[in-house]
Backbone as JSON, one array per atom type, in Angstrom:
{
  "sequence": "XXXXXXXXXXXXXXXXXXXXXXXXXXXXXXXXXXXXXXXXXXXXXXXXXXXXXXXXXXXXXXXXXXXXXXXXXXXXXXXXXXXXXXXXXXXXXXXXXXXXXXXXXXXXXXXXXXXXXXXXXXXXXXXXXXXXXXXXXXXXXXXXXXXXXXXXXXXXXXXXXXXXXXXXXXXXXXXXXXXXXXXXXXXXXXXXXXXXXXXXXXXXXXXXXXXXXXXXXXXXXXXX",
  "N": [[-2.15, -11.08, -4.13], [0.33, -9.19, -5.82], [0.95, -5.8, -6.59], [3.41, -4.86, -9.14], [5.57, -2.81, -10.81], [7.23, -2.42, -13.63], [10.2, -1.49, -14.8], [12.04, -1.6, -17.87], [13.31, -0.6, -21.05], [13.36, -2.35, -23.31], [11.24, -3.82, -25.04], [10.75, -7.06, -25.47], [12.39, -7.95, -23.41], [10.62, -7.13, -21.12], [7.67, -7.48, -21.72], [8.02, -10.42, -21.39], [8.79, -10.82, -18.84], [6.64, -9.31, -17.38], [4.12, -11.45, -18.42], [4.83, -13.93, -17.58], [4.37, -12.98, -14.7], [2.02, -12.25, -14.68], [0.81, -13.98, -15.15], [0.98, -15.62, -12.64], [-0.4, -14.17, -11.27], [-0.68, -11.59, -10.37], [-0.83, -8.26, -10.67], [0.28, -5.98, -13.26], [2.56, -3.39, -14.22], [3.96, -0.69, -16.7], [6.72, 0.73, -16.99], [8.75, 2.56, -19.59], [11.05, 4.48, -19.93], [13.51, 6.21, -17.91], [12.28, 8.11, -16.66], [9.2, 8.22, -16.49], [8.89, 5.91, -14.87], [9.73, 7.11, -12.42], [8.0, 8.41, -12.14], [5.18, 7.31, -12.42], [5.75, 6.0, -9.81], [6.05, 7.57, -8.06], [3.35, 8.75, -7.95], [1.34, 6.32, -7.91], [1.01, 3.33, -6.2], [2.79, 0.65, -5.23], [4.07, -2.39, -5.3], [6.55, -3.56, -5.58], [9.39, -3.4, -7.45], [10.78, -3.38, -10.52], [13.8, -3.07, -11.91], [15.81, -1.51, -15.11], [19.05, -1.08, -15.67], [19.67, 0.9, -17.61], [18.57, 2.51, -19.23], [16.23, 5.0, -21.31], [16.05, 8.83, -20.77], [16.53, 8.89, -18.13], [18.64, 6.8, -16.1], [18.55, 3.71, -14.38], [19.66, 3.9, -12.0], [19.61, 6.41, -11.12], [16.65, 7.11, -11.22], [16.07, 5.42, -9.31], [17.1, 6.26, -7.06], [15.53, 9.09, -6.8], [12.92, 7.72, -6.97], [13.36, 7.47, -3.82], [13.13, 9.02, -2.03], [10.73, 10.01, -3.04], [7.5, 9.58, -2.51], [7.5, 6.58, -2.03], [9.41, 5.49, -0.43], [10.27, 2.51, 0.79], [9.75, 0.6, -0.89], [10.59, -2.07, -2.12], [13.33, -2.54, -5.01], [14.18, -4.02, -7.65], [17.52, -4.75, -9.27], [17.98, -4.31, -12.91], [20.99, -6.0, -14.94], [23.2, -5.73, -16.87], [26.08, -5.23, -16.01], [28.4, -6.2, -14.15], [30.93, -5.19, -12.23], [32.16, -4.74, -9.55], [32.07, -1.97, -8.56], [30.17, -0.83, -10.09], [27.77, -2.28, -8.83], [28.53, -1.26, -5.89], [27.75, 1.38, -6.47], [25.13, 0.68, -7.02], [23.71, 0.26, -4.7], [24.23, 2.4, -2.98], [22.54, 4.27, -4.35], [19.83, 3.08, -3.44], [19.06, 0.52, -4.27], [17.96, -2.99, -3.41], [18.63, -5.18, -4.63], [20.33, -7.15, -7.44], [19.78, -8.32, -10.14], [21.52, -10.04, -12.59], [22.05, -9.98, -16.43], [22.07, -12.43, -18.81], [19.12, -13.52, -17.26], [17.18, -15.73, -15.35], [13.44, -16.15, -15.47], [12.63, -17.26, -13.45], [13.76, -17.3, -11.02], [13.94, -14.43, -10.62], [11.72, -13.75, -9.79], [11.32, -15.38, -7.63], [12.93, -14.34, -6.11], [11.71, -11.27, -6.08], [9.43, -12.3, -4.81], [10.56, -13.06, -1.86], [12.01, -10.57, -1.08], [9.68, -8.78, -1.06], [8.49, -10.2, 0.8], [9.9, -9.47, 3.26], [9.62, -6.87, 3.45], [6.78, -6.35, 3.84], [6.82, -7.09, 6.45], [6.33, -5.38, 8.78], [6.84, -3.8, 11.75], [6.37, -2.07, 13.91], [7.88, -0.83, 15.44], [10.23, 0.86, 17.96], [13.92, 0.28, 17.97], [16.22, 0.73, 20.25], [19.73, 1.54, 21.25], [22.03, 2.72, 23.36], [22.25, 5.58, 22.34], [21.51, 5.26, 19.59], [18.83, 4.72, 17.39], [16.17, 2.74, 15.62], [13.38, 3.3, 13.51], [11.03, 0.54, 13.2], [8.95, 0.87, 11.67], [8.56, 2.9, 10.34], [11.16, 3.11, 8.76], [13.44, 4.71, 9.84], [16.74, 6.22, 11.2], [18.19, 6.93, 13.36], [21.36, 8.39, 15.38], [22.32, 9.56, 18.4], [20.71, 11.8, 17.92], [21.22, 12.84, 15.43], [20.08, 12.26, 12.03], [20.44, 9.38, 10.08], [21.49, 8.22, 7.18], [20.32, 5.44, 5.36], [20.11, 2.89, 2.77], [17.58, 0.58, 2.46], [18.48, -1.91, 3.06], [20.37, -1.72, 4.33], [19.8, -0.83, 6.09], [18.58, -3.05, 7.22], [20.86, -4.26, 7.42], [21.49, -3.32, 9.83], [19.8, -3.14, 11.69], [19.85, -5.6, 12.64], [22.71, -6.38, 13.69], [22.47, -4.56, 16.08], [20.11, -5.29, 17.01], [21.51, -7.64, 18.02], [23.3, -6.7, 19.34], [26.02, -7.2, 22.48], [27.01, -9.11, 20.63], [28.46, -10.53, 18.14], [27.4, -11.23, 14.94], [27.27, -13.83, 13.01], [28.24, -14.37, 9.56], [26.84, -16.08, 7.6], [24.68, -15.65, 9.36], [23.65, -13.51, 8.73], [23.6, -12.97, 5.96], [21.15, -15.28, 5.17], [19.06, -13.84, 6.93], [18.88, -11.67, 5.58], [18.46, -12.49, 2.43], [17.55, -15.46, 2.8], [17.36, -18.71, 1.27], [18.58, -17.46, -0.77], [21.03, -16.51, -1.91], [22.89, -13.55, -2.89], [24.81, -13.46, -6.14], [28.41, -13.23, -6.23], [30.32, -11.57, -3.01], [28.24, -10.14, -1.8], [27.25, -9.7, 0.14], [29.39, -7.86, 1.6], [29.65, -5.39, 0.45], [27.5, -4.16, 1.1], [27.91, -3.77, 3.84], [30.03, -2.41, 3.66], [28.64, 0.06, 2.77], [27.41, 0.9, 4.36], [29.07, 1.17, 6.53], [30.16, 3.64, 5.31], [27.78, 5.26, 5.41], [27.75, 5.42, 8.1], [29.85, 7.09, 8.84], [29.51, 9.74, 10.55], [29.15, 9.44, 12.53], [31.35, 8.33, 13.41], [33.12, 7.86, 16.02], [32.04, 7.42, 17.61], [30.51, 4.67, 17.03], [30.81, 2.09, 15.77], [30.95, 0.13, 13.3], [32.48, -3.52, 13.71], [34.46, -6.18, 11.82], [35.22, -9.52, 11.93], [37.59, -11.41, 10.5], [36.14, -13.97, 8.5], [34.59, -15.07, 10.1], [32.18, -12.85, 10.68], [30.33, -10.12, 12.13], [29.97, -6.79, 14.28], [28.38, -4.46, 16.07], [30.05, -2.18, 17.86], [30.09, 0.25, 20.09], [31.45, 3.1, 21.0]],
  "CA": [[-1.73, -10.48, -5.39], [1.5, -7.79, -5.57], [1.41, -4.84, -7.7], [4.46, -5.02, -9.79], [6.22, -2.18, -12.05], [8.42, -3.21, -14.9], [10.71, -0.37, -15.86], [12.46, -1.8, -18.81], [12.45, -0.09, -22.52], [13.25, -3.82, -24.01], [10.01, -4.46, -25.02], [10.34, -8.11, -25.5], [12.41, -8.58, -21.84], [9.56, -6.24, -20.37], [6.28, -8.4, -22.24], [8.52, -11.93, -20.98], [8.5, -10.38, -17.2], [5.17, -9.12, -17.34], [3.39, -12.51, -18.68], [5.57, -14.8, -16.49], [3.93, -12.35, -13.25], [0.41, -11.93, -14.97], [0.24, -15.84, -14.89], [1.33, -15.8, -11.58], [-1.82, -13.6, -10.67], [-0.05, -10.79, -9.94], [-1.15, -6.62, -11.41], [1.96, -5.09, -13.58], [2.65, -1.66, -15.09], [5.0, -0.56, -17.56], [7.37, 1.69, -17.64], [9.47, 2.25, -20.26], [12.24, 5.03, -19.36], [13.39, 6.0, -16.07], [11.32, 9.26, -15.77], [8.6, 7.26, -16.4], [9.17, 4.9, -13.73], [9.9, 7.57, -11.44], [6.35, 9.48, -12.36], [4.21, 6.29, -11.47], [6.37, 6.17, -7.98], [5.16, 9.05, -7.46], [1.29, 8.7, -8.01], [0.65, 4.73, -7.15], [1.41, 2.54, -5.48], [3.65, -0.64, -5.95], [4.83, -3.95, -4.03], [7.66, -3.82, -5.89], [9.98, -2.44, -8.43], [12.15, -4.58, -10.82], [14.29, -1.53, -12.67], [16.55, -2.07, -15.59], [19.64, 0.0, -15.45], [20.3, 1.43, -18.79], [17.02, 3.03, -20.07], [16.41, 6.57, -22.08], [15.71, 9.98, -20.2], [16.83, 8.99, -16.97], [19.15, 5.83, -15.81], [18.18, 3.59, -13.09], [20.11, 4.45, -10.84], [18.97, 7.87, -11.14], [14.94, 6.98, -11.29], [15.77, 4.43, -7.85], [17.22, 7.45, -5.85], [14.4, 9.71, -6.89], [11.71, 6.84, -6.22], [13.74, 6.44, -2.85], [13.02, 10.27, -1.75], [9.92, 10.11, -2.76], [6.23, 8.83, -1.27], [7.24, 4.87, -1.53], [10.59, 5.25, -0.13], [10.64, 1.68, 0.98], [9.56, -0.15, -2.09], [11.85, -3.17, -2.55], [13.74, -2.48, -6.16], [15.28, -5.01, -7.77], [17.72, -3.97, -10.5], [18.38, -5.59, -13.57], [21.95, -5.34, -15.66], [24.65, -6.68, -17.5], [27.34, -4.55, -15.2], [29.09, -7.13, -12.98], [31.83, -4.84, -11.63], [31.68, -3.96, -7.75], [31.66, -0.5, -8.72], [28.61, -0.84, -10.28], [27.31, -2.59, -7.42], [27.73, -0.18, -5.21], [27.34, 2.82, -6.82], [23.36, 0.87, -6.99], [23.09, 0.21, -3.5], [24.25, 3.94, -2.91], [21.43, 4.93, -5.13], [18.92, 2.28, -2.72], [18.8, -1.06, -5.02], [18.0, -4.01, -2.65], [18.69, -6.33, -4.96], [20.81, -7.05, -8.21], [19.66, -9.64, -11.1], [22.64, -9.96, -14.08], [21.41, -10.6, -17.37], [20.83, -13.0, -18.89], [18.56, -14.02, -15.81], [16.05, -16.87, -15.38], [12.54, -15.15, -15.14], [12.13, -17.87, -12.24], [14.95, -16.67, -10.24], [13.79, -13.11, -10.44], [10.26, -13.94, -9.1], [11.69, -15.91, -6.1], [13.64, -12.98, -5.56], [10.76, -10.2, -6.1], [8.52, -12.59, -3.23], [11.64, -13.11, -0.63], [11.88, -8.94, -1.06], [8.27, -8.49, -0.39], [7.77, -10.98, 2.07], [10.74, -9.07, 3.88], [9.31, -5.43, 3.29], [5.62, -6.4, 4.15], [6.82, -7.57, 8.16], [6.12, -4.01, 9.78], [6.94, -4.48, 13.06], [6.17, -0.9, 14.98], [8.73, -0.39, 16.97], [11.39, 1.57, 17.81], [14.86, -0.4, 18.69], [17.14, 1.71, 20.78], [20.55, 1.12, 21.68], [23.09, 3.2, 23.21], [21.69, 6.44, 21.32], [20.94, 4.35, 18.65], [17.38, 4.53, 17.81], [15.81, 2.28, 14.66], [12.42, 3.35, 13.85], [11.24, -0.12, 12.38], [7.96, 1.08, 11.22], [8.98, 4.05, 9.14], [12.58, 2.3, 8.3], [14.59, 5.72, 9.8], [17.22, 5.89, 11.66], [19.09, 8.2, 13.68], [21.83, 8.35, 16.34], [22.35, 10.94, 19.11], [19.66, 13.01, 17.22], [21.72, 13.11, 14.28], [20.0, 11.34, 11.03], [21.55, 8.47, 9.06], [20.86, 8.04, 5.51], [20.5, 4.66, 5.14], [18.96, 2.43, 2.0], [16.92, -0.65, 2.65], [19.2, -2.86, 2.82], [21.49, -1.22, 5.26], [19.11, -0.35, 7.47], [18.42, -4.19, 8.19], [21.55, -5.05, 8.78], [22.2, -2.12, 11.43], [19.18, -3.9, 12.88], [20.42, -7.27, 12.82], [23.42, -6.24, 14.15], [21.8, -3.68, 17.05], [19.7, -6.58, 18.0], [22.28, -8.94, 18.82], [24.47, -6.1, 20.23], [26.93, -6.66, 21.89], [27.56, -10.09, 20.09], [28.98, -10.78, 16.88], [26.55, -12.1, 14.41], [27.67, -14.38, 11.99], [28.08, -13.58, 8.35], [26.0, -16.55, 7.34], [23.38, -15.35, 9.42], [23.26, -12.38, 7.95], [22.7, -13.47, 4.52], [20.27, -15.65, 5.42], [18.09, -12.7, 7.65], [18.68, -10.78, 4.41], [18.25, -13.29, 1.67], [17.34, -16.18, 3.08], [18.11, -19.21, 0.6], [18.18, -17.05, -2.27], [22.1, -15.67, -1.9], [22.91, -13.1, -4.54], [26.15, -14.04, -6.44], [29.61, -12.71, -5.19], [29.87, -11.29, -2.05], [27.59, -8.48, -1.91], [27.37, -8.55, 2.13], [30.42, -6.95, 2.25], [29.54, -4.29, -0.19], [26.53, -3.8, 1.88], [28.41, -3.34, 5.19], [30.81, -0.81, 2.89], [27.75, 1.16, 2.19], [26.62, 1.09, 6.12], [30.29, 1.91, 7.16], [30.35, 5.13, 4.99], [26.34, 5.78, 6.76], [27.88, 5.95, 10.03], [31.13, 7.9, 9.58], [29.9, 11.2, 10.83], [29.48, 9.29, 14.63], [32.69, 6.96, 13.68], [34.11, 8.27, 17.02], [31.23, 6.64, 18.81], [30.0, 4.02, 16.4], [31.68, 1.6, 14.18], [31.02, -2.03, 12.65], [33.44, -4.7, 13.37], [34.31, -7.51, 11.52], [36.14, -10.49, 12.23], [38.0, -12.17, 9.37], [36.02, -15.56, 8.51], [33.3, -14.93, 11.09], [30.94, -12.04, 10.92], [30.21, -8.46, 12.2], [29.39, -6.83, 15.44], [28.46, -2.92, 16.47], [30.73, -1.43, 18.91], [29.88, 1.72, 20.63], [32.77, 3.61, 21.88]],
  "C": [[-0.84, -9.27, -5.14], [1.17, -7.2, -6.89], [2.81, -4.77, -8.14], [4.58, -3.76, -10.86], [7.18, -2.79, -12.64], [9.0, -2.1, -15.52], [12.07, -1.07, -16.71], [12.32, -1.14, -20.2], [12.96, -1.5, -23.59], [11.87, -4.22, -23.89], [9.78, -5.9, -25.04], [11.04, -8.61, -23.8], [11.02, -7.98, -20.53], [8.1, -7.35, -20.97], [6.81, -9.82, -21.49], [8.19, -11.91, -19.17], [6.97, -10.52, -16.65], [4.07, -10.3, -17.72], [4.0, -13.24, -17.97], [4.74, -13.79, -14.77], [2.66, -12.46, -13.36], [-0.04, -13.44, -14.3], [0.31, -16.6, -14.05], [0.07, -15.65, -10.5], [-1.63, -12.59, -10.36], [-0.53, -9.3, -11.24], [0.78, -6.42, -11.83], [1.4, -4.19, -14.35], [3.9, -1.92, -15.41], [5.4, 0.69, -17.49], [8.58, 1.74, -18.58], [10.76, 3.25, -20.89], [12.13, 5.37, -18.08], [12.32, 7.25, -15.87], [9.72, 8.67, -15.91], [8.16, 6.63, -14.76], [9.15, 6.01, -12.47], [8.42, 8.13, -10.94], [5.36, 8.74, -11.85], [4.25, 6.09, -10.28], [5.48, 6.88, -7.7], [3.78, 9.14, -7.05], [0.97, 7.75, -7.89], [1.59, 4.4, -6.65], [1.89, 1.12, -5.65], [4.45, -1.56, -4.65], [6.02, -3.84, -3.97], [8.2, -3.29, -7.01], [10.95, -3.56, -9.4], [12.69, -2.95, -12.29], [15.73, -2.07, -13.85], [17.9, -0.83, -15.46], [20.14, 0.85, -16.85], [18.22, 1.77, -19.43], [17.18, 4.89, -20.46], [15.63, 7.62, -20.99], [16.12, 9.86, -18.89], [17.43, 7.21, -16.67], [18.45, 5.15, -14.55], [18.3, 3.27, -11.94], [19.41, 5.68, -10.56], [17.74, 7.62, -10.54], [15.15, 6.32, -9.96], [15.81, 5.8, -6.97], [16.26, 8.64, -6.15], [13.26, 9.2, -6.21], [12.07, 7.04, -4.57], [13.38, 7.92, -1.62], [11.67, 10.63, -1.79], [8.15, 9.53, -1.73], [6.73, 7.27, -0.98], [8.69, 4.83, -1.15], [11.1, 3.5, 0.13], [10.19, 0.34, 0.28], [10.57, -0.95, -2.76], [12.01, -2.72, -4.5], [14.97, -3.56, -6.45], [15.73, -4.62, -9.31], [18.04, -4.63, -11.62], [19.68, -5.02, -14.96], [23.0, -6.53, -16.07], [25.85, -5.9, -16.57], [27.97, -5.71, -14.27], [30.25, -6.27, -11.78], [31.32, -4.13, -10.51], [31.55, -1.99, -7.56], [30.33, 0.13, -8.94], [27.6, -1.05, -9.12], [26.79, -1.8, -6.49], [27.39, 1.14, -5.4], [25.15, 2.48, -6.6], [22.91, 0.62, -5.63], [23.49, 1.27, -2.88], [22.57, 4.55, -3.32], [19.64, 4.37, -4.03], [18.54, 1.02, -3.54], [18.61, -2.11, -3.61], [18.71, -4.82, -3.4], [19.2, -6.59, -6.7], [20.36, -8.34, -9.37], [20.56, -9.46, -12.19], [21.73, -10.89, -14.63], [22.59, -11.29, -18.07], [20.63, -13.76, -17.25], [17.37, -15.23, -16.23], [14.5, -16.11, -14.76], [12.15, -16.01, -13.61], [12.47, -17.73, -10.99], [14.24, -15.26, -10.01], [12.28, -13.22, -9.65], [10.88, -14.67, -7.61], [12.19, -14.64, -5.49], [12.48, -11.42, -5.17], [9.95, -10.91, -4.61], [9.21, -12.48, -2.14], [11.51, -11.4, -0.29], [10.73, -8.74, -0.41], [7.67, -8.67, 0.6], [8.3, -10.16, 3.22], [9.92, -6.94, 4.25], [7.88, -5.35, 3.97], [6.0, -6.53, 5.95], [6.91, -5.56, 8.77], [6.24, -4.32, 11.03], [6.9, -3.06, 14.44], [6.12, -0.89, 15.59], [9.83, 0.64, 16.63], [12.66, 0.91, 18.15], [15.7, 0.62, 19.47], [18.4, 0.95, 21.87], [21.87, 2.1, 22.34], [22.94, 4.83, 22.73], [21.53, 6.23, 20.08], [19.92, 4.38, 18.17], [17.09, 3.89, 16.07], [14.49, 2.15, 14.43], [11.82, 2.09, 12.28], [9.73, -0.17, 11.53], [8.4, 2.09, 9.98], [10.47, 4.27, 8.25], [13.37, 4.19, 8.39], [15.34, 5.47, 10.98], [18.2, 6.99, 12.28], [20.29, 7.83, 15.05], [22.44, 9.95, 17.1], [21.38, 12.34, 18.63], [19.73, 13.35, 16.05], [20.93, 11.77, 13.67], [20.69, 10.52, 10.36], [20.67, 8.48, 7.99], [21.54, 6.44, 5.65], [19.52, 3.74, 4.03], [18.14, 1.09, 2.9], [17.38, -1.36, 3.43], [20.42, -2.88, 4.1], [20.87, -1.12, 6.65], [19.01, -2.55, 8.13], [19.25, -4.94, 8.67], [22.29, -4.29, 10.02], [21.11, -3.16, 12.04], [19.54, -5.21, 13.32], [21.48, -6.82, 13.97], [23.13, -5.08, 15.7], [20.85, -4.64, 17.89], [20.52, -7.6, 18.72], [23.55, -7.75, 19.85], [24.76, -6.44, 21.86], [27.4, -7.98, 20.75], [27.96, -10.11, 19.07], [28.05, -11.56, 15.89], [27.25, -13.01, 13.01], [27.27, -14.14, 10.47], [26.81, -14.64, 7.53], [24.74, -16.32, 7.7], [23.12, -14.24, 8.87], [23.02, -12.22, 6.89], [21.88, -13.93, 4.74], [18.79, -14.69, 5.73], [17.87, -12.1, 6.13], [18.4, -11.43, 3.04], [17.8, -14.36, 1.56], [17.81, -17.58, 2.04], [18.73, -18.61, -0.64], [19.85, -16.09, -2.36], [22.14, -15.38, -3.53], [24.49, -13.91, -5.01], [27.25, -12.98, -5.95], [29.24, -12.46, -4.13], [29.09, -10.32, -1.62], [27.3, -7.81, -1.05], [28.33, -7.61, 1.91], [30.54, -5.89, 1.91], [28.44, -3.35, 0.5], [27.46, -2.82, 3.12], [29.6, -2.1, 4.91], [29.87, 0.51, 3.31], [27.16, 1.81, 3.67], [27.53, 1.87, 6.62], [30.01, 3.89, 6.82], [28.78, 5.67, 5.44], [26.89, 6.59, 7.97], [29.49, 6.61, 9.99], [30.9, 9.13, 9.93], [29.65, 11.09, 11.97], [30.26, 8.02, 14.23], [33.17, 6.7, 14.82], [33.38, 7.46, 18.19], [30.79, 5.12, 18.28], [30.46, 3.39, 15.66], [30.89, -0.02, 14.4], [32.03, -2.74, 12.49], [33.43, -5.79, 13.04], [35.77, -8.09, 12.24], [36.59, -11.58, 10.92], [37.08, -14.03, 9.68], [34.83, -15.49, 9.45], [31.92, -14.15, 11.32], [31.16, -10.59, 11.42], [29.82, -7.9, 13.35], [29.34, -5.11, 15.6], [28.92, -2.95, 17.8], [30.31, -0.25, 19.28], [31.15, 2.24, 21.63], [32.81, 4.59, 22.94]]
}
């Protein structure tokens, strides 16, 4: 059974969520603006997050990067919006969104998506990876190089590891959806918005550190 929050203030897409999960077997809470949402972060504990982005007293964007600072930093959030434009996008995987649902959505779709997340977030694997001065601590999802911290969300962080594991090789872009989504690809391309969001991570050791792609093929960390 996953604990589930529901920050929506659509009471009837928030009651449709919430009975589609109940009947699943699954605990939910309601929140129903973002400070809200952020306030429960705070004081329980949650599997998972499904966040709408347009709600009163606080947006949720806003309420994610609060949650993302505070105690459950690594609490898969999946966001839910009518925005389509890549701006949007990444302004929410800036903020730490894993995961984007456009409305109208299929509540069946969003549950595949909430377990794939979970299943992905639950693998603790306490270790440290280290590459190069590299270091990926995959227990406490931080990440630093040469001593210096990276700010990285979720999402970013796994594919530095992906890509740090196979170093020096090139990993293919399919596999990298896959690792990160497995059948469940989001729509457009949203790797590449990802690997945006990683790039601007690592430009303050660019000089040592970069992500290369290869048109048509995939991605590979270089160390310089």
């Amino acid at each position: 059974m996953l604990r589930i929050l529901i920050a929506e203030d659509h009471l009837d897409i928030a009651e449709n969520i919430g009975d589609y999960l109940t009947a699943k077997g699954h605990q939910v809470d309601f929140a129903y603006d973002g400070a809200m949402a952020v306030s429960l972060a705070q004081t329980q504990t949650f599997d998972a997050i499904v966040m709408d982005i347009m709600m009163p007293k606080l947006d949720g964007l806003k309420a994610t990067a609060q949650i993302r600072q505070g105690q459950q930093p690594q609490v898969p959030i999946l966001m839910l919006t009518a925005k389509d434009r890549l701006d949007d996008k990444l302004n929410g995987f800036d903020s730490g969104v894993d995961d984007y649902i456009l409305k109208p959505f299929a509540i069946a779709e969003l549950y595949a998506r909430l377990l794939a997340h979970t299943r992905k977030a639950q693998n603790d694997y306490h270790s440290v990876l280290a590459v190069n001065g590299l270091a990926l601590d995959q227990k406490n999802k931080t990440a630093c190089f040469n001593g210096q911290a990276l700010k990285l969300n979720p999402t970013t962080f796994k594919i530095l590891t992906l890509l740090c594991k196979s170093h020096p090789n090139l990993v293919d872009k399919a596999e990298l959806e896959f690792q990160l989504w497995g059948d469940l690809l989001p729509e457009n391309d949203v790797l590449r918005s990802h690997v945006y969001n990683l790039r601007k991570s690592l430009a303050g050791c660019a000089e040592h550190l970069k992500i290369q792609s290869k048109h048509g093929q995939g991605y590979q960390l270089v160390f310089i």
